[in-house]
C-alpha positions, -999 to 999 in steps of 0.1 A, spaced: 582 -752 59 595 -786 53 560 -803 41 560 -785 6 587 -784 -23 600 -752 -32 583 -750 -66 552 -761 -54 557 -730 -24 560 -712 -55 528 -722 -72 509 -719 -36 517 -683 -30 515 -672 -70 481 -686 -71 472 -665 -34 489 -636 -53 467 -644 -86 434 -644 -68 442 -613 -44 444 -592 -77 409 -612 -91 389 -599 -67 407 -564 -72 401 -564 -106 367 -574 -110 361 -546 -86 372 -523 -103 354 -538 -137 325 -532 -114 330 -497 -105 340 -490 -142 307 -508 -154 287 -495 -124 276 -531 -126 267 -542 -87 266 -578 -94 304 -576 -103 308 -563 -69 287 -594 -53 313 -618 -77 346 -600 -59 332 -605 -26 321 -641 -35 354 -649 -44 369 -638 -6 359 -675 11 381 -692 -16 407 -667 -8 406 -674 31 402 -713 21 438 -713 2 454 -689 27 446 -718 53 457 -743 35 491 -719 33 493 -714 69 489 -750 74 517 -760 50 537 -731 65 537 -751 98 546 -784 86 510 -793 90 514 -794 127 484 -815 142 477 -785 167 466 -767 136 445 -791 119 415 -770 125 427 -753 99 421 -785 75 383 -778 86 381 -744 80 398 -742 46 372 -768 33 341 -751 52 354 -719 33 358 -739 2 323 -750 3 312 -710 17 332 -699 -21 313 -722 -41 281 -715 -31 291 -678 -31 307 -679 -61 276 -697 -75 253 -669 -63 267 -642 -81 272 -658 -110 236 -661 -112 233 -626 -104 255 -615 -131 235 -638 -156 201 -623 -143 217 -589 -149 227 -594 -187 191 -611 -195 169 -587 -210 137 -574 -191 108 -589 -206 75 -559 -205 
């Protein structure tokens, strides 16, 4: 635990924490909208979740070189959130435009 500063251990988790309740949130906006495509945005946003929680893990372990398939997998699932998150922003957008007849 040695590879990271205590405020910036701080700042790591609280921004874990911070997204964890996102995704709950705009759930719940979805289910209170009955809006799907909110629903498609809070599981777009789990990749980028997974992404910071290896990055975590790997500062947790004082980014031991046995783990650094864990560098790999938090930038696959960074580049899996994007695309995701991407996706159902469109969705949303699509959703709000009106119907043309």
């Amino acid at each position: 635990m040695h590879a990271l500063s205590i405020p910036t251990w701080m700042i790591h988790v609280s921004s874990v924490i911070e997204w964890m309740v996102a995704i709950w949130l705009v759930w719940i906006y979805a289910e209170v909208s009955h809006t799907l495509s909110w629903r498609w945005l809070s599981l777009g946003m789990l990749p980028a979740l997974v992404s910071a929680m290896c990055a975590c893990t790997w500062h947790f372990f004082d980014n031991a070189p046995d783990l650094e398939w864990l560098v790999f997998l938090q930038a696959l699932m960074t580049v899996i959130g994007n695309i995701t998150l991407c996706a159902a922003a469109c969705d949303i957008w699509r959703s709000t435009k009106p119907s043309s007849i």
